[in-house]
C-alpha positions as CSV (number, residue, x, y, z in Angstrom):
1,X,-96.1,222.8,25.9
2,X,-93.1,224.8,24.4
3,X,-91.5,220.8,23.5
4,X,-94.9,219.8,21.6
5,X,-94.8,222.8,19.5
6,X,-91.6,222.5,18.7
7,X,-92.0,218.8,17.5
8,X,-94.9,219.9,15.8
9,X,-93.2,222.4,13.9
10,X,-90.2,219.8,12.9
11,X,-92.3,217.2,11.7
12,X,-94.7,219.5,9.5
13,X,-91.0,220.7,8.1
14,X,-90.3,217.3,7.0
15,X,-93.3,216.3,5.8
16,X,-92.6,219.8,3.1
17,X,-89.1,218.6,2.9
18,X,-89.8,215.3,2.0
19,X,-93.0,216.2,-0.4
20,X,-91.0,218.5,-2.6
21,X,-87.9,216.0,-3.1
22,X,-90.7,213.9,-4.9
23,X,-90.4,216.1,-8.3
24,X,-86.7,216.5,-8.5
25,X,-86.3,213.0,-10.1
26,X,-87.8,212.4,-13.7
27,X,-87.1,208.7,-13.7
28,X,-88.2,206.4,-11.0
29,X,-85.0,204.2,-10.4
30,X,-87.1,200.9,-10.1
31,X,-90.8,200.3,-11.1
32,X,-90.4,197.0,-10.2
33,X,-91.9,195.8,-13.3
34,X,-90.2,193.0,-14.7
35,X,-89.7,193.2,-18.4
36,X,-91.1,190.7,-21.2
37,X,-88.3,188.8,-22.4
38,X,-88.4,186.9,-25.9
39,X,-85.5,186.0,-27.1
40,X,-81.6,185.7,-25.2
41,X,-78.2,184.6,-26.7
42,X,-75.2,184.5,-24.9
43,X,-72.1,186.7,-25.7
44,X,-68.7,186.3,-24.9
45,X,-66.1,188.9,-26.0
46,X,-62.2,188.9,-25.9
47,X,-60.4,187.1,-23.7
48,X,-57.5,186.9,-20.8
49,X,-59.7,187.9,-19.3
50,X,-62.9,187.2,-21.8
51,X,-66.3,189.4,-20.8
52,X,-69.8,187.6,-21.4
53,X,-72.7,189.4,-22.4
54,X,-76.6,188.3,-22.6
55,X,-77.9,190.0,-25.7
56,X,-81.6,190.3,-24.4
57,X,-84.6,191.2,-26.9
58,X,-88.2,191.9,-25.9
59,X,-91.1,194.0,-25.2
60,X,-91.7,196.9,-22.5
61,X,-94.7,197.7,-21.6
62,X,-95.2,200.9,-23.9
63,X,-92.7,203.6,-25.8
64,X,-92.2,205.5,-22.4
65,X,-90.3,202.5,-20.7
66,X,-86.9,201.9,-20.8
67,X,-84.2,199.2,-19.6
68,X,-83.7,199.9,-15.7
69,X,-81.4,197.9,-13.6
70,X,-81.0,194.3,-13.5
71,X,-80.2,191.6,-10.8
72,X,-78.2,188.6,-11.2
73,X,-77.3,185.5,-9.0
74,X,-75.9,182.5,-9.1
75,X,-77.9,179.3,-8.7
76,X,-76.8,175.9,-9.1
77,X,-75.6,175.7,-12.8
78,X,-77.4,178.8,-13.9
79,X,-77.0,182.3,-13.5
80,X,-80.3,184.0,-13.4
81,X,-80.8,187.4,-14.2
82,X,-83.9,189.5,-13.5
83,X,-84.7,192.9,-15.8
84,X,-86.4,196.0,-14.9
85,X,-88.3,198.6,-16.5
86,X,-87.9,202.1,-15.6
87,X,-90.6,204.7,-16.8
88,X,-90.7,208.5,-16.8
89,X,-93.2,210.0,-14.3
90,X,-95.3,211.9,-16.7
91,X,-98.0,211.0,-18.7
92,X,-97.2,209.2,-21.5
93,X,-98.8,209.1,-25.0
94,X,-97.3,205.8,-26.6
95,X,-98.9,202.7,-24.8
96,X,-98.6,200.3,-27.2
97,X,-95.7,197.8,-26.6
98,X,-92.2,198.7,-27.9
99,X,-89.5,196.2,-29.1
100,X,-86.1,196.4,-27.3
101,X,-82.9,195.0,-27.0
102,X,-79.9,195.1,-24.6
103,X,-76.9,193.8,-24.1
104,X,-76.8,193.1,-20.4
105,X,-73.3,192.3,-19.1
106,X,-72.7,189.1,-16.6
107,X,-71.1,189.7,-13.5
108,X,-69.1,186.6,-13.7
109,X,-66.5,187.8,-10.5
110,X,-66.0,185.1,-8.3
111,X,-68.0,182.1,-10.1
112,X,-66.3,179.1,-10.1
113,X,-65.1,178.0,-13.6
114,X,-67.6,175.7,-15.3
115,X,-71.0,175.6,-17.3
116,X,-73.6,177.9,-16.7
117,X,-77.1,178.8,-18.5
118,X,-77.8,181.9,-18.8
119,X,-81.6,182.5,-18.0
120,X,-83.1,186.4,-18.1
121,X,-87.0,186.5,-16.6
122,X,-87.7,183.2,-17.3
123,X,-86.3,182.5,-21.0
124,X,-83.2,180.4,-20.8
125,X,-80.1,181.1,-23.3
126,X,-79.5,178.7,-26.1
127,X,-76.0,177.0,-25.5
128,X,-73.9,177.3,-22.5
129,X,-71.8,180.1,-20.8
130,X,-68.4,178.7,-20.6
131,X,-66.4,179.8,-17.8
132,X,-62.6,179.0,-17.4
């Protein structure tokens, strides 16, 4: 009887433990909410070794949104990435859709030299990604 109390006890402290880490954050790391991509062009700056960039333009969802992480891979001849939104917790008071853009740097590491697109939710890059 002494055991099941004692579990009882643990798991109620927990459950407070875990309930009051929920406010600590202001940002969500990852809605999940992919953003609305209009427009990409690809960037590539210096060189030896040279650092490409998509310069990404858009709309979020509303003016509480931001740019949250992205995730790339490497398919075929393309390199597709994926944007995020992140959003504040609170309410917000802007909801009509705000304009963005980002430069979103390529992880290129590793890719074998060649031709790539460059495709970000579904808009592909006009031109090529050259990689030597």
């Amino acid at each position: 009887m002494n055991a099941k109390r004692w579990r009882v006890g643990l798991l109620i402290i927990l459950s407070l433990v875990v309930a009051s880490c929920g406010g600590i954050l202001s940002f969500n790391t990852a809605t999940g909410e992919k953003v609305e991509v209009n427009n990409v062009k690809i960037l590539t700056v210096g060189s030896n070794p040279s650092k490409y960039f998509a310069d990404v333009s858009g709309l979020l969802t509303d003016g509480c949104s931001r740019i949250g992480e992205n995730v790339q891979e490497v398919s075929n001849s393309t390199i597709e990435v994926t944007l995020y939104s992140t959003r504040s917790d609170g309410e917000c008071s802007f909801l009509n859709p705000t304009p963005f853009k980002e430069k979103v740097s390529l992880d290129v590491r590793g890719v074998p030299a060649g031709t790539y697109n460059v495709e970000v939710n579904g808009v592909i890059a006009r031109g090529s990604l050259i990689i030597e």
